[in-house]
Structure formats: structure tokens, C-alpha cells
VEXMARVO-377345 format. One record per residue: z, y, x of N, C-alpha, C in turn. Coordinates in steps of 0.001 Angstrom, whole numbers, plus 500000, padded with zeros to 6 digits. Example, Ala and Ser with C-alpha at 12.3 -4.5 7.8 and 13.67 -1.06 7.14 Angstrom:
507800494310513190507800495500512300507800496700513200507080497750512850507140498940513670507870500030512900
//
This chain:
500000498790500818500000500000500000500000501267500857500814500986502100500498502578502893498921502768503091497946502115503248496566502460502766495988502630501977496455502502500801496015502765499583496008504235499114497510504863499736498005506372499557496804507389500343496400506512501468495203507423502334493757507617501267493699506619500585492269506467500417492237506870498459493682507488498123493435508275496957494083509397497247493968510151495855494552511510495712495974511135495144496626512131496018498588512095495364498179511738494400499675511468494098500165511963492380500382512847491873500499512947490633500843514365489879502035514714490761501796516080490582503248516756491443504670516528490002505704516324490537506429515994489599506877514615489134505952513756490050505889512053489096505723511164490467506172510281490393506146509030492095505271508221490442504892507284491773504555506280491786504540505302490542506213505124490800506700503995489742506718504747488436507302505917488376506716507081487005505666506902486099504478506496486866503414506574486438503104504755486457503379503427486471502834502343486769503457501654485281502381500916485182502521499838483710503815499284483562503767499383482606505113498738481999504766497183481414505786496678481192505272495552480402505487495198478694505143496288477917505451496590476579503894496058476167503692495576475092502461494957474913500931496039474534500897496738475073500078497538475242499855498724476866500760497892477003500972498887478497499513499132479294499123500301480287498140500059480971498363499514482090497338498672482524497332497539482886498040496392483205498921496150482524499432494866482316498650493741481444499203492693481381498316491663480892497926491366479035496437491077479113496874491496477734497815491229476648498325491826475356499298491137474783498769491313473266499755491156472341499784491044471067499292492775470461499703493386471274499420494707470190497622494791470958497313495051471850496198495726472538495099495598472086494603494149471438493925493577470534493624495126469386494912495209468381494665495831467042494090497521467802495027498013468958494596499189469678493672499444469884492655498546470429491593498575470542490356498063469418490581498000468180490381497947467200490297499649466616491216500227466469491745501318465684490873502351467039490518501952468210489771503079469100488074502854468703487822501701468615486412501332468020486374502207467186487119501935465677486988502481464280486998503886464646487714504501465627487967505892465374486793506480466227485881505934466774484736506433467750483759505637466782483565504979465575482514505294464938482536506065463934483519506733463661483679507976462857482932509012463279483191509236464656481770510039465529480644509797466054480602508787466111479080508414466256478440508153465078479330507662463927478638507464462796478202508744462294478711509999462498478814510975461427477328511718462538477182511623463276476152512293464528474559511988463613474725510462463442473375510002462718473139509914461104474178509228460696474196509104459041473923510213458302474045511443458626473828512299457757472282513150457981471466512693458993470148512489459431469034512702458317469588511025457758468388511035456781468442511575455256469694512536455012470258512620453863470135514551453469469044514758454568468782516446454803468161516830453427467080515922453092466486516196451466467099516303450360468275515613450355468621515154448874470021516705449004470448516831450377471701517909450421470926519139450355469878519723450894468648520487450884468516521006449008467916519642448372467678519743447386468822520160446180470080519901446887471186520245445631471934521240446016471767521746447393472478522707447723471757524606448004470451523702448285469562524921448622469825525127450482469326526422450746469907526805452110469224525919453485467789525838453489466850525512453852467063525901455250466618527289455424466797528180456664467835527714457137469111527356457039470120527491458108470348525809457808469676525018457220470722523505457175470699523508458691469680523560459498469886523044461168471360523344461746472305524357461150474082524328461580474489523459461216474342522644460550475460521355460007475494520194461497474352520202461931474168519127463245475080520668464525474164521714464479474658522602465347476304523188465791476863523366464239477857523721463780478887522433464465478607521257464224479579520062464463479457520315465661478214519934466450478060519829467976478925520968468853478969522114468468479686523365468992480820523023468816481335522559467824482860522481467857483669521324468266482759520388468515483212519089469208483192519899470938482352520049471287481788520417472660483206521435472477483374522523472563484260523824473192485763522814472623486100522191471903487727521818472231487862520225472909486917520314473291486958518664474289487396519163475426487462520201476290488638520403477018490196520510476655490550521228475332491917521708475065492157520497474435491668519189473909492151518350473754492682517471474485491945517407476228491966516568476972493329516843477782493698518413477459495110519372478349496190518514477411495602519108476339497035518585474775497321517283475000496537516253475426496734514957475190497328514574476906497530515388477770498119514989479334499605515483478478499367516601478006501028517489477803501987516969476582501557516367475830502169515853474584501868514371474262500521513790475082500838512340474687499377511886473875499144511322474221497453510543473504498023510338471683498680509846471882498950509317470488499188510603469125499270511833469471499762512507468076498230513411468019497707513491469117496547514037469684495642513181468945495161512226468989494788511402468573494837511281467008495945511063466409496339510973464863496151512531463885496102514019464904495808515008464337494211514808464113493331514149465780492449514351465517491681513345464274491829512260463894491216511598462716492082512517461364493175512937461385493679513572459955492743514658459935492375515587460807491274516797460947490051516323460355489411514974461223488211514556460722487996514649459204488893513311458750488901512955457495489171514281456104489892514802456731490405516687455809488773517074455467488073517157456949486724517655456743485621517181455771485956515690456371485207515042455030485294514803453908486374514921453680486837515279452128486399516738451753486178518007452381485913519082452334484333518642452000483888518181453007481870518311453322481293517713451612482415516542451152481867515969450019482163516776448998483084517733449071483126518283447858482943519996448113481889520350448959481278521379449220480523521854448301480394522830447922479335523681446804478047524176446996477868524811448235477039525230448991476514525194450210475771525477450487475257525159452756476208525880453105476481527349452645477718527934453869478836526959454038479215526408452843480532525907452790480478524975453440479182524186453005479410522441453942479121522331455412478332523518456044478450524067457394479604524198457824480704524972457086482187525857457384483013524344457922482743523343456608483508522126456569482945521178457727481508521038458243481447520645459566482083520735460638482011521804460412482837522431461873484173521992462011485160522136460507485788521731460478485974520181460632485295519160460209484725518140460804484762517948463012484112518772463397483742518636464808485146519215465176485886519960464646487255520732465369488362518698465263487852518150464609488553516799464719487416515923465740486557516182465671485618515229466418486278515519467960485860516456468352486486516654469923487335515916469863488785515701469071489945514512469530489466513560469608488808512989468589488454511913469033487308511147469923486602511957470867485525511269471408486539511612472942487218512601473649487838512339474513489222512159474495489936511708473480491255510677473166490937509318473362489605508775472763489867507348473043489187506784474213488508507786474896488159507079476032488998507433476854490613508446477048491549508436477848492133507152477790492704506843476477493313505734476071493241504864476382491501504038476266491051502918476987491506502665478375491521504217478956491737503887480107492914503880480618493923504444479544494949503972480317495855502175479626495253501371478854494919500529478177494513499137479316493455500406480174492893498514480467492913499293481942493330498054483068492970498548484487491494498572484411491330499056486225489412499383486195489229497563486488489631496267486393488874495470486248488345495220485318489426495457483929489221495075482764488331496122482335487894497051482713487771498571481762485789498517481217485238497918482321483795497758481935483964497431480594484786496176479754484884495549478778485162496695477383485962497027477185486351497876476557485335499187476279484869499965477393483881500362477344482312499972477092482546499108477430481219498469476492481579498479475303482347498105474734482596497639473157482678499051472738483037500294473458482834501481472537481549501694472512480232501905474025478943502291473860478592501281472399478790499899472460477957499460471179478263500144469851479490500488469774479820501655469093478587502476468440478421503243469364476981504531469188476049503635469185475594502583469639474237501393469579474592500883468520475391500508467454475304500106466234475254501305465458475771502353465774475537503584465308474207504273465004473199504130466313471982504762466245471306504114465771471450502280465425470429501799464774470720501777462946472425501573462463472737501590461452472733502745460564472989504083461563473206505266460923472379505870459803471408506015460191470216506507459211469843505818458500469799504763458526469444503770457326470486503927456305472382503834456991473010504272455761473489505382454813472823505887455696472604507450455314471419507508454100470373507024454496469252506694453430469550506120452462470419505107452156470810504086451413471862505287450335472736505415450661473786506067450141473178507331449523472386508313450094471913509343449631470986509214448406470131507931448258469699507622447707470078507003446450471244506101446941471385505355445106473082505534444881473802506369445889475138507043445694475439508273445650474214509293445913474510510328446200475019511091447738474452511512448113474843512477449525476243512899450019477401512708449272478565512855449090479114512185449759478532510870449344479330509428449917479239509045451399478173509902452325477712510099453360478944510549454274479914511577453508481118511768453794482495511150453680482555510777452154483031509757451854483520508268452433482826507843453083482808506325453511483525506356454878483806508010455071484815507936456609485977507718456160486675507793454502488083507705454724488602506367454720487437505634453895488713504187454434488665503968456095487603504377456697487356503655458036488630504520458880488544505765458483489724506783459105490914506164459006491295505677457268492692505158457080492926503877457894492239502982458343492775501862458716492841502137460070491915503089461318492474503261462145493392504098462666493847504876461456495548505835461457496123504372461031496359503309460340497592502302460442497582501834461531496300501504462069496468500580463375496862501573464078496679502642464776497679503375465990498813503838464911499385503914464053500916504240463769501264502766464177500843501343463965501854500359463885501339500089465293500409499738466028500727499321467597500947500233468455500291501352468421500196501942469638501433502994469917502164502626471307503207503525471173503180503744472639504586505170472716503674506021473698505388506572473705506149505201474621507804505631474431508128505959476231508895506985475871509945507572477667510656506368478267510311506189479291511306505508479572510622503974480095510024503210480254509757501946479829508544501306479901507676502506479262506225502146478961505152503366479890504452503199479053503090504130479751503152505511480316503987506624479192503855507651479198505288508068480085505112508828480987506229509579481944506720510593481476508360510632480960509150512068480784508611513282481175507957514212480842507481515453481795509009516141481816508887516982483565509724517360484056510185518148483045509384518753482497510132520174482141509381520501480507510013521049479790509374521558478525507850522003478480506767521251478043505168521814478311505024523101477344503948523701477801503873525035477676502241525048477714501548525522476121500145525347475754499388526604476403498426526562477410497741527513477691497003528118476480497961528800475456496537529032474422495395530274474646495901531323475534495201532507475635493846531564476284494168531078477096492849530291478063492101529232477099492661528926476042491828527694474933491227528633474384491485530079473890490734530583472596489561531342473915490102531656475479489086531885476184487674530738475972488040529414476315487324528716476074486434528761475384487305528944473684486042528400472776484949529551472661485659530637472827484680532355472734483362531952474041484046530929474982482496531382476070481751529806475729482375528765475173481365527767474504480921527964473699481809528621472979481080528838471347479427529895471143479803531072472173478988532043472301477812530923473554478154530683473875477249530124474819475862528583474706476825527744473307475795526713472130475437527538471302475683528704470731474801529456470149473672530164470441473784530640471342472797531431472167471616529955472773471950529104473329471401527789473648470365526993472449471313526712471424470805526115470212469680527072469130470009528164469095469591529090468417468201530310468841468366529935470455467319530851471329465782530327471107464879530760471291463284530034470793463925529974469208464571529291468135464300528945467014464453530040466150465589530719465995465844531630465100465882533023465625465393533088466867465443534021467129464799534426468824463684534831469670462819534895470469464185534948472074463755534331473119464874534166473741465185535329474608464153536518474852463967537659474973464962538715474087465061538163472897465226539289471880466599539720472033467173540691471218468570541414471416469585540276471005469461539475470204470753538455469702470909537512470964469698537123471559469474536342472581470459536735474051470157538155474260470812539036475229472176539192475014472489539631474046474106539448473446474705538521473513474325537666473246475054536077473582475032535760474753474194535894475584473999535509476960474926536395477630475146537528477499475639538626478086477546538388477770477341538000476174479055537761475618479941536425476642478832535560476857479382534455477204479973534906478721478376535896479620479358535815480677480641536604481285480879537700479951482035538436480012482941537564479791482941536495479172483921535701478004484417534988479410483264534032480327483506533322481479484555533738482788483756535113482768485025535924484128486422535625483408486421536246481809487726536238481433488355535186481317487893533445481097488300532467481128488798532096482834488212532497483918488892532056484923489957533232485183489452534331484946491010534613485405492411534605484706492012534270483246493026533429482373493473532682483083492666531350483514492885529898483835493797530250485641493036531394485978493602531323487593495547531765487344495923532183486202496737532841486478497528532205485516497222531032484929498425530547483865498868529168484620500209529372484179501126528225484568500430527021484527500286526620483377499604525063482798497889525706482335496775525854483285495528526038482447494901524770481933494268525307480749493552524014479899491997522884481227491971524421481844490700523411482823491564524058484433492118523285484454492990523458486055491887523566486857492370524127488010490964524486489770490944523014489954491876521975490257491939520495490484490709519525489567489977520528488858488988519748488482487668519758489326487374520985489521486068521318490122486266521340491780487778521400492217488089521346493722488258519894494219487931519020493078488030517401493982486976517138494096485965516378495109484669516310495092484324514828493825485243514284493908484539512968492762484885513625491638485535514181490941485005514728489818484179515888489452483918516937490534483130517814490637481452517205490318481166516310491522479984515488491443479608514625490632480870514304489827480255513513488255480327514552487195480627515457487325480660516597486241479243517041486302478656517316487697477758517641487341476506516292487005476576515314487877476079514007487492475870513930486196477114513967485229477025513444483434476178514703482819476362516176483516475514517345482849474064517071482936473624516748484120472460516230484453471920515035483524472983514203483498472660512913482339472366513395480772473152514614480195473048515014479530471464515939478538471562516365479987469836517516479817468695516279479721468671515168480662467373514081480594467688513560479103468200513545478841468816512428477052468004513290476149467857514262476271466824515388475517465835514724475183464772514188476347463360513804475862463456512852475165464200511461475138464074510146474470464582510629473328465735511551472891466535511599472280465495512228470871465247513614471109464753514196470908463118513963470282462038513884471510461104514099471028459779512681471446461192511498471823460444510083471633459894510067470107460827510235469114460074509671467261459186510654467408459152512463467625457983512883467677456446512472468235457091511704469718455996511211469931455064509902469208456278509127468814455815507506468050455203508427466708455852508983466044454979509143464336453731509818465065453624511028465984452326511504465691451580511304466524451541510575467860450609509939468403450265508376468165451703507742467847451366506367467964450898505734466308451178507123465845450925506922463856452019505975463308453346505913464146454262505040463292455216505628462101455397504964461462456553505538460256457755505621461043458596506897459882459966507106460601461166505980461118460507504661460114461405503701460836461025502974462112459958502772462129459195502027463410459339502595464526458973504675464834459384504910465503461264505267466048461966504606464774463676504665465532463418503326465485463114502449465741463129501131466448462818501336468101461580502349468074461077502627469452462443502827470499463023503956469902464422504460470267464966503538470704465801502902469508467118502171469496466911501477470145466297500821470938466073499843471941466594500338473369466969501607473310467433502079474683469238501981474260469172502072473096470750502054472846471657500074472675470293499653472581471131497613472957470778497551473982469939498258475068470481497737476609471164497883477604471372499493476607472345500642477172474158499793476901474495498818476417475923498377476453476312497306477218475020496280476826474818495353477687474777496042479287473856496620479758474245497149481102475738497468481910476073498095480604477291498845481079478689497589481275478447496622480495479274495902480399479363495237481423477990494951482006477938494119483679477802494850484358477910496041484886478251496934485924479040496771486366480080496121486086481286495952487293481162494893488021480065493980487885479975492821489202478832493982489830477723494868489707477174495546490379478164496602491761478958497377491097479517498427491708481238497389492299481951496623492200482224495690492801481975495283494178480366494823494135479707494785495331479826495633496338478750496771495854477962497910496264478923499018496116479845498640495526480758500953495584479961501904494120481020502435493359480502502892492736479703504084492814479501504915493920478383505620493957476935504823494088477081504035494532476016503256495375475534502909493646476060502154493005475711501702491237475242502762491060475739503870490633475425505357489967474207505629490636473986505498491989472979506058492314471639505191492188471721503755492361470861502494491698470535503132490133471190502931489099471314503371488202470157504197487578470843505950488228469917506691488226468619507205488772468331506095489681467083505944490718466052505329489528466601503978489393465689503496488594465610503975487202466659504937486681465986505552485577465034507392485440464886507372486389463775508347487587462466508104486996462738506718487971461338505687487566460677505427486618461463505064485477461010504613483977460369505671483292461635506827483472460874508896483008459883509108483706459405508876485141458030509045485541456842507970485028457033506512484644456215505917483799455543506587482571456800507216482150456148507417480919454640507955480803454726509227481553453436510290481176452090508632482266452564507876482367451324506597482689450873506056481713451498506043480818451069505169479650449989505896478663449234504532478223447870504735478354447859505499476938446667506550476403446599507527475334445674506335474346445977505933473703447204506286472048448507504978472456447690504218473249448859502795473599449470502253472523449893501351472591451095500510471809452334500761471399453158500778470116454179500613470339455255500317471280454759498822471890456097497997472596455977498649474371455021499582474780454466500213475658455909500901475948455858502039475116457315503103475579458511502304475005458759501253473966459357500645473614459828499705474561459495499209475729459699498696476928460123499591478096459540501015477826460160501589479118461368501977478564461734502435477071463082502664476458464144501362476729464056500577476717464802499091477191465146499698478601464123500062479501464485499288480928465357500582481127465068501982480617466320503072480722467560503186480593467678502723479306469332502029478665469802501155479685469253500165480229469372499345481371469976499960482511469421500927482889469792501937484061470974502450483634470453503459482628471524504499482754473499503584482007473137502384481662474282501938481663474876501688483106474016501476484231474612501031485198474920502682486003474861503767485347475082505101485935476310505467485485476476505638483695477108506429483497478625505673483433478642504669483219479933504038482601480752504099484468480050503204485532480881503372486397481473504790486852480308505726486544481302507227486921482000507493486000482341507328484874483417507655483986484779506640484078484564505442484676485754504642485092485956504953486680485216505680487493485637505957488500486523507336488995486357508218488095486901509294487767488428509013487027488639508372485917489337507891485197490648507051486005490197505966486974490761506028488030491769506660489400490442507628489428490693508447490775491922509179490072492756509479488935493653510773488902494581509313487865496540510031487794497391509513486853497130509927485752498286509270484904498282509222483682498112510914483069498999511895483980499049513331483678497947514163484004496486513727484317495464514549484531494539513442483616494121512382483652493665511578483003492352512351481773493422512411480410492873513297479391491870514512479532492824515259481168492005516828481183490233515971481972490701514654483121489755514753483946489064513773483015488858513411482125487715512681481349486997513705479937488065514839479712487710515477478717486392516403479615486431516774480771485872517585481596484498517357481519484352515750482115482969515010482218482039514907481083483418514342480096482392514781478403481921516236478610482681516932478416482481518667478202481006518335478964480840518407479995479737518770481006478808518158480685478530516747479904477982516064479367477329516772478286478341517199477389477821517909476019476706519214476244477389520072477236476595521197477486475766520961478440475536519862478954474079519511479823473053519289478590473859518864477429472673518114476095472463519392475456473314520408475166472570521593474419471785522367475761471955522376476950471170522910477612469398522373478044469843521216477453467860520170477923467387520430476676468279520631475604467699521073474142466698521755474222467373523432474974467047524508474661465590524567475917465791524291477281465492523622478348463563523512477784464019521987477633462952521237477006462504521703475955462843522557474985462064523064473582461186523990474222462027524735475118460992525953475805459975525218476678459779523826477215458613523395477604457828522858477139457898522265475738457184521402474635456627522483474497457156524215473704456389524859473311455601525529474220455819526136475097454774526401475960453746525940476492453788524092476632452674523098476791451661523012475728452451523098474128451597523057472799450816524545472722451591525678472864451163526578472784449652527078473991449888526460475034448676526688475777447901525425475305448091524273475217447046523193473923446286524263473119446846524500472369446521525044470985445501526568471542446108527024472110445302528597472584443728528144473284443520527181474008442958526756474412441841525352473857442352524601472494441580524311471722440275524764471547439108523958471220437835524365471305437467525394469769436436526236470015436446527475469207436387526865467996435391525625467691435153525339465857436169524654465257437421524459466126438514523493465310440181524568465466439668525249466530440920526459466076441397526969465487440778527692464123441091528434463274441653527001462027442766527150461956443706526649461322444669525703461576444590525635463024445688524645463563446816525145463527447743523966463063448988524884463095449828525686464334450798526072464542451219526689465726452706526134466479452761525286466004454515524494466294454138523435466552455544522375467412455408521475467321455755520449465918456679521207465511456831520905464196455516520382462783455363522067462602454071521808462484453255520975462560452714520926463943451974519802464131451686518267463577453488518455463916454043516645463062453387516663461789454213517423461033453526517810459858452288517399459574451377518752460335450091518291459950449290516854460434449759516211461108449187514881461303449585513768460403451109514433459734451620513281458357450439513289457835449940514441457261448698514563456297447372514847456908446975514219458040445946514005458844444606514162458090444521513817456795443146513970455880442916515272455857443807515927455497443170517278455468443097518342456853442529517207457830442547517938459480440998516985459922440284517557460600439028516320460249439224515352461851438636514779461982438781513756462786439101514066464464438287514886464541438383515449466048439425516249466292440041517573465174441056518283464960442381517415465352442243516211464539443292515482464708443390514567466230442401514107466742442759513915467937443181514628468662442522515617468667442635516933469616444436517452469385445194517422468012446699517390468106447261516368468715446844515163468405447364513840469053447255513886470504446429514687471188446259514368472580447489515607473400447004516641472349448102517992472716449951517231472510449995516602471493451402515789471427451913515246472841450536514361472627450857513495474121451257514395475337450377515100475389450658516164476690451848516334476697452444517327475938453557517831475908454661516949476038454882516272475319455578514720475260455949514531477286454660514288477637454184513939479136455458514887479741454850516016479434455922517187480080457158517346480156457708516951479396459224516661478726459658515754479729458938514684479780459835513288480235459834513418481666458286514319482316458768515015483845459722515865484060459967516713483461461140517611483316462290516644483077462143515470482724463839514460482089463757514290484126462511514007483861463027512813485999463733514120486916462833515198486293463755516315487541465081516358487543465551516458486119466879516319486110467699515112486591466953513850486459467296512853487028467455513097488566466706513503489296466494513594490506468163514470490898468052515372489950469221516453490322471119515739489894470400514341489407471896513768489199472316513088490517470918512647490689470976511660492163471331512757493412471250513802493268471593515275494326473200515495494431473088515301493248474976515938492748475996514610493747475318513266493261476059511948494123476066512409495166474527512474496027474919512110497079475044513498498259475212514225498093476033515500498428477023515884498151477684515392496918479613515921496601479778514538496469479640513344495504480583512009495713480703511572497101482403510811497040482742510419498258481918509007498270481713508556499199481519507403499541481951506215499058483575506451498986484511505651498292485352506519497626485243506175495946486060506613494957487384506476495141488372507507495245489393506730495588489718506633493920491223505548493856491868505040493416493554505340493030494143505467492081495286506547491364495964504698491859497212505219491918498327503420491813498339503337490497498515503981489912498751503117488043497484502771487852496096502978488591495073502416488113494568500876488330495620500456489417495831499105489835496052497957489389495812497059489717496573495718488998496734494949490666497666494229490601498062493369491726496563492768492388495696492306491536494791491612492314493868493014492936493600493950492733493094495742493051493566496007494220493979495226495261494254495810496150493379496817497208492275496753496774491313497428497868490810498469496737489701499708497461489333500564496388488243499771495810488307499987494545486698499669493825485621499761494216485428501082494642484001501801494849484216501424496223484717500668497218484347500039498633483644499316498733482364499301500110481656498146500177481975497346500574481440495906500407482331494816501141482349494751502338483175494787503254483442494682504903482668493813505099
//
């Protein structure tokens, strides 16, 4: 063990060793499994498809809420609205849950959820059921970085691939089930129920963490803090003013408003007044919500920016793969989310066997395998042949999920690791955060390169088929649904402009790829170190070491 102390970071100041190391209460982290850990990890599933479910299910249910609510122009906040408010308190959740304890953190955040959804279903109008999103996402943040603290302090890093897999399938049963039950329900239950169907799933995983999961002084997991905690709130409401102003300006720039224009400038301009004022909040408070110890350690610095980077490439597949399947490949809206979802069943499976990979090899060495070969697959794409096959990108979507399971999961258990039980929450809430705003930034990113690729397409179209093409990519879709009334050549001539652009996107995904593989191997250490409570007796060496 005196080598072990070299090759991680202290401990929390305030806490030894034994402070921080498993107990043997049947849920303890890492001790062996027992009788409660089972239902715990049950009630973390249920409570992470509450958010992944709610991301997709309400997808396909835009017509029928559209149609009874009105409010056309702005429905795009209900996805926007959630996303902003999950994103800006996924830090102050990750502080709350080091300073008070996973468990009440946790139980506010599904009572928040569920409040919302009871609100969203019995909304009157778009303002309101927007208002109630949000309110919705102000619970989502607890729960997408509560239960992946939990897990981890739940399962050592041998066990932890496991567990984490079983949440990614989570979002992979999510992205393939979601919209369909969203369709289903909107259709022969009404749009309501879309909201609805979170409270039993909510209620049973509030019984399961009231009856297993406990979180006692003395004995078990959680360490006495020295001294009475004390909520950075001036620095949280800093926070949400420079996220909040900052996914708006992001989400909203090109669409509702020219990214040039005065609302555009204001926001850009608010955020970075808002930013100075958040660090020197943060530099000068006792307990800050995003401590300097985040961005001053190099392994979490370099996966922060790593997962942001992961974040911005997720854009093209995410995004404007179904654009590409309906209007080049002519598939229906379900055929092309088959195209998709195929990156989301290889994406768990991967992740789940990553730990005999990075085991081996060190977890940078995985991360950087990982994201090499999913480089590769984003530069395939713009190869594939014009109009091609379905199972064409439907194969390079497989071999991505493939990759990027072997990227992202080991840096989020290697991080998770590297710090105790008392940074834990802040240093996994961080990586999400950076994650989230890498995804509204490839949004905004990538919209501004689709349109500029379509827009020089289109300007440049031959003189006798110009005059009436539409001017969006949107549009476009559109007009190729109803392809008859576009004559034959018109319509290739969009189909080929799709493709292009499409092309463009997924080069712009590899750059960013390239820039994840930059972030490794210039700030990650070599060898991740390793926290002692992240141990188990057989752990004696670091994880991320290569084999001697």
C-alpha cells in the first residue's frame, strides 16, 4: 500500500483512509455482493429510465400535443427547455450529493421529476407544458449524475463495467422503445399518458431506495463530514445564469434568430460576464459548487474535455443520420431509427467488455483504441456509395457504438476512481456537464455546417430546377416526403445535396474525434491513478497500468 499512496491523489482533506473504505453493510461500496445491492441497483436502472425514457418518448407525440395545444413556433423548448435544465444543475447536484449524501439528493431528484410530470400531463397550454419541462429537467439533472455516483460507489472498478452496462442498455432500450411508446400512447391514450407512465416507474424506484439503500455515519459508506456543510448558493445561481444564457444562445442561434443578430450578441456577451462572475464566486467561496480540483487534476481535466468532444461528434448520428436515411435512402421514419438504434445495442455490449480491454492495455490506452477506431467509422461514412443501402451506414452505426463503448465508459470509471467518496458526485457530475454542453455545442456547430453546405447546394443548383427549391434542410426533408410534386432530376439533385451535407457533418464528427484523441494524449496520465476506497483486496495494482 505505500505504493499505492504514490500512484493516486490524497484523500479528501479531512478524511484518512479507513474514513472513506467499505463497510460491510449489504450495500456497501465495494464489498461483496449482498442482499440489498441487487434491489439498489434495480431502483438506479428504473430511475435512469425515467431520463432516458422521457429524452425520446415524447418524440413522436409532437402532432397530437401540437394539435391540442397549439404553439407551433416554440414547441422546439420542450426538448430545449428540459435539456437546459438538466445540463446547468448537473454540477450543483453533483456538490449537494458529496455534502449531504447521494440518497436525499437522489429521492428530491425523482419527487421533482414525477411533480413535473404530473404538471406536463395536466398542462393547458405550450407555455405551461414548456414551464413544467423544465420543471421536469430541474429533477432530471439529479438523476442522471446521482446514479452514476452511486453505482460507483456501489460497485468497485472490477465490478463497475457491469453495472454500467446495465445502465447504457438503459438509453439502448430507451432509443429503440421510446418513440414507438410514445406513438402508441399518443395515439390510442392520449399524449398525457406520455407523462403519466413515469409515476408508477418513479414510485417503485422511491420504495426501492427508501427500503435498501442507506447512507448511515459511522459503519457504512458515507463519512461524518468534519464540520457543518455550507451550500455555495451565490456560485449555483452563478452557474445556472452562464449555462442557462449560454444553451440558449447555442440552441436558439441560426434557428430563431440569425447568429449575427442582437439576441445572438446578448447572450453571447451575458454568458461571458456571467462566467468571470462564476469564477470569482467559485475562487472565493469556502465550499464552491465546481472546485479548481476539477480542472487542476490532469485525469479529470482530459476527460472533461474528452466526454465534451464525445459530446459535439454524437451530433451527426444523433441528429442528422434519420435525415439522411428518409431523404436519401427513401426510408420511413421507422426504418431509418432502426438505422440508428443499432449504434445504441453495440454501444452496451462494448462497454460491458471493456474491462478485459483496459485491464490489459491501461485505461487511456482503451479510450484512445476506442476513439481511434471511431475516427475511422466517421471518416467511412462520406465513402459510402450515393444512394447505397440501408445495412451500408447501418453497419458503420454498429461498428461506432462498438468503439465508443470502449471510450466512454472506461473514462467515466476511471475518473470515478481516481477521487473519494467526498469529490466523487462533484467529479462525475463535471464530465456529464462537459458532455452535455459539448452536445448543445455540435448542435449549434454542425447546424451551421449542414446549412451552409445546403445553402451553397441550393445557390448553385442548375438554372431550370432552381426556382422553387426549397431553402432548409428541413424543408428539403419535407419536400422529398412529397417528391411527386418535385420532378425527377429536382429530386435527385436534393438527394445528392442531402448526401453532401450529411458527408460534411460526419467530417466535422471525426475532427472532433481527432480532438478527443488530443485531449488523452496531452493531459491524461499514463496511469489513472486510483482513490483506496476504490479498491477491493484483489486491486492491488492501478487499473489503468500496463502489464509489466
Amino acid at each position: 500500500m505505500q505504493g499505492t499512496a504514490e500512484r493516486r491523489r490524497g484523500p479528501v482533506s479531512g478524511t484518512t483512509r479507513g474514513s472513506e473504505s467499505a463497510s460491510d453493510t449489504d450495500i456497501a461500496a465495494g464489498g461483496a455482493p449482498g442482499p440489498g445491492r441487487g434491489p439498489v441497483a434495480a431502483a438506479l436502472m428504473l430511475s435512469m429510465a425515467l431520463a432516458a425514457l422521457d429524452s425520446t418518448i415524447i418524440a413522436t407525440a409532437i402532432p397530437q400535443i401540437v394539435g391540442d395545444l397549439g404553439g407551433f413556433a416554440v414547441f422546439s423548448w420542450l426538448f430545449s427547455g428540459y435539456l437546459l435544465a438538466v445540463t446547468v444543475t448537473l454540477p450543483v447536484y453533483g456538490k449537494l450529493s458529496d455534502t449531504f449524501g447521494r440518497k436525499p439528493i437522489l429521492i428530491a431528484g425523482i419527487a421533482l421529476f414525477l411533480v413535473g410530470s404530473l404538471a406536463c400531463a395536466g398542462a393547458w397550454n405550450m407555455a405551461s407544458l414548456i414551464a413544467f419541462r423544465v420543471l421536469q429537467g430541474l429533477g432530471g439533472g439529479a438523476l442522471q449524475g446521482t446514479v452514476q455516483t452511486i453505482a460507483a460507489d456501489l460497485y468497485p472498478m472490477q465490478e463497475r463495467p457491469k453495472i454500467q452496462a446495465k445502465l447504457s442498455s438503459v438509453w439502448a432500450t430507451s432509443a429503440v422503445a421510446g418513440p414507438a411508446l410514445g406513438g402508441l400512447l399518443a395515439t390510442y391514450a392520449g399524449w398525457r399518458w406520455i407523462f403519466l407512465v413515469n409515476v408508477p416507474v418513479g414510485a417503485v424506484a422511491l420504495w426501492l431506495i427508501g427500503r435498501y439503500f442507506f447512507e448511515k455515519k459511522g459503519g457504512t459508506e458515507r463519512p461524518a463530514p468534519a464540520h457543518r456543510p455550507r451550500v455555495d448558493w451565490p456560485g449555483a445561481l452563478a452557474i445556472f445564469a452562464t449555462g442557462g444564457l449560454l444553451l440558449t444562445a447555442l440552441v436558439q442561434g441560426g434557428v430563431a434568430w440569425p447568429w449575427l443578430s442582437t439576441p445572438s450578441l446578448l447572450l453571447f456577451g451575458g454568458t461571458a460576464v456571467c462566467a468571470a462572475a462564476t469564477v470569482l464566486i467559485e475562487r472565493r467561496a469556502a465550499e464552491p459548487i465546481i472546485p479548481g480540483w476539477v480542472w487542476r487534476r490532469r485525469t479529470i481535466s482530459a476527460v472533461n474535455l474528452a466526454l465534451g468532444a464525445l459530446g459535439l461528434l454524437m451530433v451527426a448520428p444523433t441528429v442528422f443520420l434519420p435525415t439522411y436515411a428518409q431523404a436519401v435512402l427513401g426510408l420511413g421514419p421507422t426504418a431509418a431509427g432502426f438505422v440508428l438504434s443499432v449504434m445504441t445495442l453495440s454501444w452496451p455490449v462494448s462497454a460491458a467488455l471493456s474491462s478485459h480491454v483496459y485491464n490489459r492495455i491501461g485505461i487511456r490506452n482503451c479510450a484512445l483504441a476506442g476513439m481511434a477506431a471511431a475516427a475511422l467509422c466517421l471518416l467511412a461514412f462520406p465513402l459510402l456509395p450515393y444512394p447505397g443501402a440501408a445495412w451500408q451506414p447501418a453497419l458503420i452505426m454498429l461498428a461506432l457504438g462498438a468503439s465508443l463503448g470502449l471510450f466512454q465508459l472506461p473514462l467515466i470509471i476511471g475518473v470515478q476512481s481516481s477521487v473519494g467518496y467526498a469529490e466523487r458526485g462533484t467529479a462525475t457530475a463535471s464530465i456529464l456537464f462537459c458532455r452535455q454542453v459539448g452536445q448543445s455545442l455540435g448542435a449549434a456547430l454542425f447546424g451551421a455546417i449542414a446549412n451552409s453546405t445546403l445553402n451553397d447546394r441550393l445557390a448553385h443548383a442548375p438554372a431550370d430546377i432552381r426556382p422553387g427549391l426549397p431553402g432548409d434542410l428541413d424543408a428539403v426533408s419535407h419536400a422529398l416526403e412529397k417528391a411527386g410534386a418535385l420532378t425527377a432530376r429536382a429530386a435527385d439533385y436534393l438527394r445528392r445535396a442531402v448526401d453532401t451535407t450529411v458527408d460534411h457533418v460526419y467530417l466535422g464528427a471525426a475532427a472532433a474525434a481527432a480532438l478527443a484523441v488530443l485531449a488523452l494524449l496531452l493531459l491524461a496520465p499514463r496511469r489513472f491513478p486510483v482513490h483506496a476506497d476504490a479498491r477491493t483486496q484483489r486491486e492491488t495494482d492501478d487499473a489503468g497500468a500496463a502489464p509489466k
